[in-house]
N, C-alpha and C positions, 0 to 999 in steps of 0.2 A: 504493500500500500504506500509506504514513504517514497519508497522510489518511483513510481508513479506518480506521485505527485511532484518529486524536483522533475520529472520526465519533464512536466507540465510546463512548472517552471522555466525547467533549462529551452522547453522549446518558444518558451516568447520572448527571446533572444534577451537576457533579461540585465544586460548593461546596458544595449541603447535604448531597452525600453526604459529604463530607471533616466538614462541619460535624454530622452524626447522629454518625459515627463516633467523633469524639475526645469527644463531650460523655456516650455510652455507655460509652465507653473509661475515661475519669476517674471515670463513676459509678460501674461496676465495681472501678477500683482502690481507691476512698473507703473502698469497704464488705470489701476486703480479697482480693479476686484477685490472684494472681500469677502470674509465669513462663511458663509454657506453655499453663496454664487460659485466663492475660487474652490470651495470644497467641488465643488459640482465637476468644475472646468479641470481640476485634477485627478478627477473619478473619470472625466470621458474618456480625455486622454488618454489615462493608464489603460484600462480597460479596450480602448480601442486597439493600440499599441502592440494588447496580446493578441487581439485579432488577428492580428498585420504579422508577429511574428509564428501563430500557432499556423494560417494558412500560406507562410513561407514554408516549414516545414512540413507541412502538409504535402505541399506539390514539389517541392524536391524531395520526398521521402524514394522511389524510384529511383532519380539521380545516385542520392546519398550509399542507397543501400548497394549500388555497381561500382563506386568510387570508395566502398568500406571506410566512409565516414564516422569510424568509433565516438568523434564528438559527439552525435547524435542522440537524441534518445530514441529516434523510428530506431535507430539501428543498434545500440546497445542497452536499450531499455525497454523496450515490445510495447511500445507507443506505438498504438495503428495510427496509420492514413488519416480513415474514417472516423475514429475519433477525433482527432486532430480538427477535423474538419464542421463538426458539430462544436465541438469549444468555441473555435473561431468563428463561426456564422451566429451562432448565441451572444456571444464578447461584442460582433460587429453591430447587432440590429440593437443592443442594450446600451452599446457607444453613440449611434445616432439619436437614439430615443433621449438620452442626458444633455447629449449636443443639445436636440431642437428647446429641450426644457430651460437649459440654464443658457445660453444664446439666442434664442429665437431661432422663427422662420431663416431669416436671413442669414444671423451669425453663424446658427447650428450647422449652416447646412453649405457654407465654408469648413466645417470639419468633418462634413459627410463626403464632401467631394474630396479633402484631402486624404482619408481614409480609402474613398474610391479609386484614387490615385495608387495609392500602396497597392491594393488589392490587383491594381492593374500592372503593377510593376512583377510581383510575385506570379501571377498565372501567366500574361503574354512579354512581357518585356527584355525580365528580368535578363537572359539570356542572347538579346539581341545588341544592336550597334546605340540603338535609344533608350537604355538602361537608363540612366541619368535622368532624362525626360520629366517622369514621373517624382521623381527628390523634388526637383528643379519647382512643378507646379504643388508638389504638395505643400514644400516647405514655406511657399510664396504666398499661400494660401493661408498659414497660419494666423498672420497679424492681420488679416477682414475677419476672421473667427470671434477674433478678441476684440476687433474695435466694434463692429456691427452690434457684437451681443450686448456690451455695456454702454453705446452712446449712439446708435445706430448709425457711427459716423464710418466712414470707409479708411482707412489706413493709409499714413505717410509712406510717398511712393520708397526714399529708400528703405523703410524698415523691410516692406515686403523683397525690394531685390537683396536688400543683406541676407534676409532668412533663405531665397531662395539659390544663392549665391554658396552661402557655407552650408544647403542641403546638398548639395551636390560634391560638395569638396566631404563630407563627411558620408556619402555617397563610395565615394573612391575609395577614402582612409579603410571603410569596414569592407571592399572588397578585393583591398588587397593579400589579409595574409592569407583568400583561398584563391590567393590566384594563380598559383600551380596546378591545384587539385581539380579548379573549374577548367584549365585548359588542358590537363591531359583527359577530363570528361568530355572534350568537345564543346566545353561550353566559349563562347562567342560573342561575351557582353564588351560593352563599356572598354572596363580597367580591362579587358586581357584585349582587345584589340590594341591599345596605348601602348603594352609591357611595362614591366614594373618602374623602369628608372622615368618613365615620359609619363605614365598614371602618377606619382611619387611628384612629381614636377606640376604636374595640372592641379593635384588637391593641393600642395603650398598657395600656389598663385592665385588659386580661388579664393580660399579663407585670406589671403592678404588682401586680394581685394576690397571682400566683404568686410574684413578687420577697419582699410581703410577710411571706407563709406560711413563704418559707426563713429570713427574715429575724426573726422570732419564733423557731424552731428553735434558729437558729444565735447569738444571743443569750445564749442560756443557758452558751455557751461563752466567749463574748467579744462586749462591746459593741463590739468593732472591726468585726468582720464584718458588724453589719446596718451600720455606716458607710458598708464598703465595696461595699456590695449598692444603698446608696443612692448614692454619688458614681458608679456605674456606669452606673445607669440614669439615671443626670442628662444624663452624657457623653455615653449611649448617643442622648438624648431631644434632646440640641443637635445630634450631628450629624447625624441623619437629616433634623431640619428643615433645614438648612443645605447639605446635599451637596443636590448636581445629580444625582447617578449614579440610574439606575433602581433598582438592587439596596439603596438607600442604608438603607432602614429594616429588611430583612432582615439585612445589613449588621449593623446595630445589635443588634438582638434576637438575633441567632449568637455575637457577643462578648458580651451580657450573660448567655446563656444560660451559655455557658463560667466565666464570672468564679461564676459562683452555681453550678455546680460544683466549680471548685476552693475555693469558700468549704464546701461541703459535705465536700469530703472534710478541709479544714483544720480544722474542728470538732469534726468528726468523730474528728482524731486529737488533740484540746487537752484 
């Protein structure tokens, strides 16, 4: 039974879910959620999040179990498919139904499309040359989620290109360390069309972009903040060259992403 249940766990990919979660959760609070709303909008999230990750593993469970994926639980834990796949569509319609509640019509339903987004990336995408695509609209999507629901105002345009900007660079970061495994499968995304040293190159220079954009915003409040957006990505830039770990650069780009959220919402209230 326990193991079954981290099965669960492990299959909602559950560092970038922890990591979507808190960086939506602070953006929310920046722009002024509270109490029971931001309870709500961090209930969607999460909960959507395992959607997204239980029907990743869902439809590469096939892939996984030709490629002896031991990370897995389809494949070292006797996590069916079909399970898998009832979790996730239960997590998804329960994730829309909070969305429309605690953001409206309109707000909600910018986190239904982004969720629609994911779910399109995991069944048709994922695998092809427009892997990215779907980051790219989902994560661009996030801040009309937040601003529709609480003011029914539409979002500053660069907030949405930074979010969809370091979705795609944080995109890359998590598909690199299976990017042997995916190209000796035949798989043919994104990161393994690029190879590792030109994917490695394209996610630095996105998030620096994106770093930049917040970093010109958040200036207008205090020349501290683009300091600290700089000394972040500097940190962020040594340890991933430096670590051994596989997750090392995803690693990086989840705490820089966080640190340039919290510089957003401390701007925000200066």
């Amino acid at each position: 039974m326990t193991s079954r249940v981290l099965g669960f766990v492990n299959a909602t990919h559950a560092a970038p879910t922890a990591a979507v979660t808190m960086v939506i959760t602070l953006l929310a609070w920046s722009l002024g959620w509270r109490g029971m709303s931001l309870v709500g909008i961090f209930l969607a999230v999460l909960i959507g999040q395992c959607s997204v990750g239980w029907s990743n593993d869902a439809f590469d469970a096939p892939f996984d179990l030709r490629s002896g994926r031991n990370d897995k639980p389809t494949v070292n834990l006797g996590i069916s498919a079909q399970h898998l796949w009832i979790a996730a569509s239960g997590a998804l319609g329960l994730s829309c139904m909070l969305s429309w509640i605690v953001a409206g019509a309109i707000g909600g339903s910018w986190h239904v499309f982004a969720l629609a987004m994911a779910w399109l990336y995991n069944t048709l995408l994922s695998r092809t040359w427009w892997s990215w695509l779907p980051y790219a609209l989902a994560f661009g999507a996030v801040p009309a989620f937040l601003t529709y629901g609480i003011n029914g105002q539409p979002p500053e345009i660069w907030l949405s290109l930074s979010f969809a900007i370091v979705g795609v660079s944080a995109h890359i970061a998590n598909a690199l360390p299976d990017l042997e495994s995916d190209s000796d499968a035949g798989v043919r995304g994104f990161v393994v069309s690029l190879g590792r040293i030109q994917a490695t190159r394209v996610c630095w220079v996105l998030l620096i972009f994106g770093t930049a954009v917040l970093a010109l915003e958040s200036a207008q409040s205090s020349l501290l903040f683009p300091l600290v957006l700089v000394a972040t990505l500097g940190c962020a830039g040594v340890y991933a060259r430096k670590s051994r770990t596989r997750a090392a650069t995803f690693n990086a780009i989840m705490v820089s992403v966080v640190v340039e959220v919290v510089v957003l919402l401390a701007s925000a209230s200066a």
